[in-house]
N, C-alpha and C positions, 0 to 999 in steps of 0.2 A: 447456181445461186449459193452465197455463201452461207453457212451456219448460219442464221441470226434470224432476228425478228421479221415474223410474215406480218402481211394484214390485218391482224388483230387490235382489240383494246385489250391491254395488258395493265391490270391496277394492285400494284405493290404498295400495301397498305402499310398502313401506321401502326404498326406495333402493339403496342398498350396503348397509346393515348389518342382522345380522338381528337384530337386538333393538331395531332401531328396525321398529316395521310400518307402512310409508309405506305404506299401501291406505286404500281407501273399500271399506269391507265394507259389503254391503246384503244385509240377510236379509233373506228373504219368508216372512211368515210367514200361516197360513191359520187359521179359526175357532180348529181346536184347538190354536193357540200353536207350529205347526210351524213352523221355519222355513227359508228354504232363504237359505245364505249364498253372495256371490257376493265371491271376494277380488281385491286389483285388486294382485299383486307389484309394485313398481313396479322393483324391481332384479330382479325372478325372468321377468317375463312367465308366469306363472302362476296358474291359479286354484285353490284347494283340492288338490284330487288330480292334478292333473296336470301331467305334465313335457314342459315345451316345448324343444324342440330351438333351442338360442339361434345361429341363423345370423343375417343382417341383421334376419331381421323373428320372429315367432312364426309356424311355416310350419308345425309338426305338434306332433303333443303323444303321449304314452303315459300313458295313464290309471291313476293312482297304483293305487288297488284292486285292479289285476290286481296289483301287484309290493308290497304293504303291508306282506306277511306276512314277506318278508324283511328281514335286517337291516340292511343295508346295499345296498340296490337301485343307488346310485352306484357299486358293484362290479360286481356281478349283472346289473347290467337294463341298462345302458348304454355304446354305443361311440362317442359323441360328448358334446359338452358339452352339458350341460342346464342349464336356468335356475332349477332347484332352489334352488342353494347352500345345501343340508344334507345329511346323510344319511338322512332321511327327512323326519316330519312339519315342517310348518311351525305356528307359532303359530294363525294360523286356520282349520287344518284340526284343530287340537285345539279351539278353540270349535265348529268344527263340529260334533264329537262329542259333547261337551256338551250342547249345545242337541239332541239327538236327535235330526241328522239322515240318511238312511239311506246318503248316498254326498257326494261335495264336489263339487266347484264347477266348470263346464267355463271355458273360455275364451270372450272378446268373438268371437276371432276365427275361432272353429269351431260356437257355441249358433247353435240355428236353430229358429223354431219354437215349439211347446209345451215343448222344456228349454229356452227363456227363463226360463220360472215356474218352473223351478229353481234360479235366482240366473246371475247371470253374473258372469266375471270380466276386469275393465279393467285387469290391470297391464300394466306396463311395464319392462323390466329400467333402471334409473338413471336414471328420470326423478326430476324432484322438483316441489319446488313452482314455481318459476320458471322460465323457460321455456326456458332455457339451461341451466340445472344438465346435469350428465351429458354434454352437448353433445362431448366429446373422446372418448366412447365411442361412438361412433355413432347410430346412429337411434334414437328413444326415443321416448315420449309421456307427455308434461307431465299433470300433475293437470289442466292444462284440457283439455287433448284429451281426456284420459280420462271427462272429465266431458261431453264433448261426445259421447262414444262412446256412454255409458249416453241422453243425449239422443235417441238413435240410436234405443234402446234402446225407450225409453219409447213411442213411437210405434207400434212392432209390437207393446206390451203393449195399447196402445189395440185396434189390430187383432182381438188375440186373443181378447180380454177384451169386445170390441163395443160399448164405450162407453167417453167418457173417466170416467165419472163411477164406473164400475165400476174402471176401471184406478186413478185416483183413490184410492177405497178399497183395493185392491190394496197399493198402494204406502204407503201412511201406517202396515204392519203391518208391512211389511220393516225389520229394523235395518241403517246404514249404518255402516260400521263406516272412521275415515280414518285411516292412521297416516302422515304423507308430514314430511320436514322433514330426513333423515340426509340425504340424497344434496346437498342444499343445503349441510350443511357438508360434506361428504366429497369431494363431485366440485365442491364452487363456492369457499366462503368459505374454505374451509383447504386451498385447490390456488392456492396465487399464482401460480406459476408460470405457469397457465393462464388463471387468472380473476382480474380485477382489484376485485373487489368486498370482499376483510381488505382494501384499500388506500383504497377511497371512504367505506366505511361501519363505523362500532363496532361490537361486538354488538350492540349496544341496538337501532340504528338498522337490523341486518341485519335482527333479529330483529319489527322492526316493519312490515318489508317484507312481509318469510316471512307474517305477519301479516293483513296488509291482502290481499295474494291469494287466502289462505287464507278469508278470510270472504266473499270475490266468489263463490267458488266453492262454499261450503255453502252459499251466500243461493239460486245457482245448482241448486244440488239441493234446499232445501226448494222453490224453485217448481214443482220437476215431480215433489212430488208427497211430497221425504222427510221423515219427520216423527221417526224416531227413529235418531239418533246418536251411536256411539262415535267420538271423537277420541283416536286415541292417542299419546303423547309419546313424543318421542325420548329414547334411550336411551344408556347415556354410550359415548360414540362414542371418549374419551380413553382406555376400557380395550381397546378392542379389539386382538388380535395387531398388524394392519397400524400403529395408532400406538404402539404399547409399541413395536414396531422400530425406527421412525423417530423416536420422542422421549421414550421412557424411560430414563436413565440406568442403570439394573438392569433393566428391562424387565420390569419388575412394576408400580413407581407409575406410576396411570394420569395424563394427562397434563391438569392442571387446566383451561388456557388454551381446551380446547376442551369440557370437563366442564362448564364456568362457562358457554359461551354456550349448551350447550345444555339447563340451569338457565334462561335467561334466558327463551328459544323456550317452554320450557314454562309457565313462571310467565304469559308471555301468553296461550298457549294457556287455559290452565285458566279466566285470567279471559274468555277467549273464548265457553266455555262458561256461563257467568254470564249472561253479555252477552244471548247466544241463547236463554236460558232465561228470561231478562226482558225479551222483546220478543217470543218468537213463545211465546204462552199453549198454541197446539198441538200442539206438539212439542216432546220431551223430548233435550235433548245431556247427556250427561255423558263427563267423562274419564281416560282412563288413566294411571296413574302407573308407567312401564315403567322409567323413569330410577330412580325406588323400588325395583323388582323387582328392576331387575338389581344396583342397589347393595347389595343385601340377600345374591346369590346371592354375588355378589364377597366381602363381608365373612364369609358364612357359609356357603361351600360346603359343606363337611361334612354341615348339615342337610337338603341335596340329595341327595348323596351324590357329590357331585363334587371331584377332588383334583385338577384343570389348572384353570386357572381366565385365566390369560396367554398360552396359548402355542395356537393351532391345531393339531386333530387333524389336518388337511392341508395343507399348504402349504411356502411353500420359506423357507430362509434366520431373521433370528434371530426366534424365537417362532413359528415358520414364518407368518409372515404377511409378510415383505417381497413373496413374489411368494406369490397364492392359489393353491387348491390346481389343480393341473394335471393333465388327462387320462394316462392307466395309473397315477398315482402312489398308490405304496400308504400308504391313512391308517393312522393309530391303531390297536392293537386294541381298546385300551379303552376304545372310543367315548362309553360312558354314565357314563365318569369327566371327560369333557370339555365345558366352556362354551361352548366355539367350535369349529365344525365346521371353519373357515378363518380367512380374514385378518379378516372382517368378523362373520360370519355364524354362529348359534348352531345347535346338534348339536339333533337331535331332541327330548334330554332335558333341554334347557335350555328348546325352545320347550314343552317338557309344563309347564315350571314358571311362566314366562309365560303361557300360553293357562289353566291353572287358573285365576292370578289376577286375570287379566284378565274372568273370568268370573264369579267371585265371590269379596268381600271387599272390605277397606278399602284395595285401590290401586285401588278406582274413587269418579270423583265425582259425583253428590253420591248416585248406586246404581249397582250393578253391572251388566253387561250381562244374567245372568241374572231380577235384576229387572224388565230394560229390556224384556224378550221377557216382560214377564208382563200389561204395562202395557195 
């Protein structure tokens, strides 16, 4: 069996922002269409249900299910910082739901075992796609290592499973589900300060970088094994609190100059899936239109039922998003009138309206992901 993606759910999360879902989601799915997702935070270090305590590395976690029920578990449930950044669910613990599965996703760095064939989860809090992105936050792991990590992965599924041929099949049933490409702009291309790359490269040119690694590293997972693929797109990263503070004039209109490139990122993306859909006859990618979604929720909150739509339920300073939300700080009350939980990052009730249509309807391409579990 070659290097690549076993039977897992593998969820390469979103960066900094939560309405971009920088994960490789790999759901495992069995005869009867079950499946089990494995999400890979890439800004959370989280998988599905669980909340890891964001010290240097992912060193413990508190398993979401016991604390679900309440509403705000970021009050309740916790004395330290966690790699959540929401007040509850995340977008792909609401596809989890979805898809019928009976609990979410553990962590790469706690699954052992037979909850392997329960998906696992590779995130990483700010990693991205390149390999430096996030680099000023500390320790992190890149879409490649995390892809290396499921690598890891694959082999004890060989193990379990007692042949590669069985693992093989295993894995060609699981959806992969990738959302990675915010933290690229958030922590690379629009931090000059930091990162010299707005100064060597256009959009055009960043975005073909973002690109070219990004198909090393699916080419990378269909060889071990993935054969069905959600790719999801980033998400307008111009309306978030933290850039309405720093470059909205009214701190409402969101800010084009970074809306446009990552229009740009997507538009290849999508052709990305084309690409991979007319050269590998066995497996199925399609992709999400999250940039759509959010643009829709922005333009028509109401229809949600949400009346903040600029300003973070937690956080400090204007829109509270110049500094994110900080430990004892009391949020919102009206948490499920709010689009963004923090400076980046969307409230529970925003990921319900993402994760629905992310799962079925016409912001996927060229079928939904509940098509994609039917396949």
């Amino acid at each position: 069996m070659a290097p690549n993606n076993i039977s897992l759910l593998i969820n390469v999360v979103t960066e900094n922002y939560g309405w971009l879902p920088s994960d490789l989601l790999v759901e495992a799915q069995d005869n009867e269409k079950e499946a089990t997702i494995c999400c890979c935070n890439n800004h959370c270090n989280i998988a599905g249900q669980f909340l890891h305590q964001r010290t240097r590395g992912c060193t413990s976690a508190i398993k979401w299910s016991e604390v679900r029920k309440k509403e705000n578990y970021v009050l309740t449930c916790v004395q330290a910082l966690m790699g959540r950044f929401s007040n509850g669910k995340t977008t792909v613990d609401v596809i989890t739901e979805l898809l019928g599965f009976d609990d979410y996703i553990s962590p790469y760095s706690t699954t052992r075992g037979q909850d392997i064939l329960r998906g696992v989860n590779y995130a990483s809090a700010a990693a991205g796609i390149r390999e430096e992105t996030g680099q000023q936050l500390g320790d992190r792991i890149s879409f490649r290592g995390q892809v290396q990590n499921y690598r890891n992965t694959v082999q004890q599924v060989v193990s379990l499973l007692g042949d590669e041929d069985s693992a093989s099949d295993y894995l060609s049933k699981c959806i992969y589900s990738i959302g990675l490409g915010s933290n690229d702009y958030l922590n690379n291309y629009f931090m000059p300060l930091s990162y010299s790359s707005s100064r060597q490269y256009t959009p055009e040119q960043w975005a073909d970088l973002l690109i070219q690694e990004y198909t090393r590293q699916l080419s990378d997972l269909y060889d071990y094994g993935a054969r069905k693929f959600v790719l999801i797109g980033v998400g307008q990263i111009g309306c978030s609190p933290n850039e309405l503070a720093q470059n909205s004039p009214d701190g409402r209109t969101c800010v084009q100059r970074m809306n446009s490139a990552n229009e740009i990122f997507n538009n290849k993306l999508k052709a990305l899936v084309d690409q991979f859909n007319n050269n590998r006859s066995d497996a199925k990618f399609i992709y999400v239109n999250v940039y759509g979604i959010f643009q829709d929720i922005i333009t028509n909150p109401s229809q949600y039922g949400f009346t903040v739509t600029n300003t973070g339920c937690c956080g400090v300073g204007r829109n509270n998003g110049q500094i994110t939300c900080l430990p004892q700080q009391t949020p919102c009350q009206n948490r499920k009138q709010y689009v963004f939980w923090d400076a980046f990052h969307p409230t529970e009730a925003a990921n319900a309206v993402l994760g629905r249509r992310s799962y079925s309807g016409s912001d996927c391409y060229p079928i939904d992901i509940k098509q994609l579990a039917q396949l």
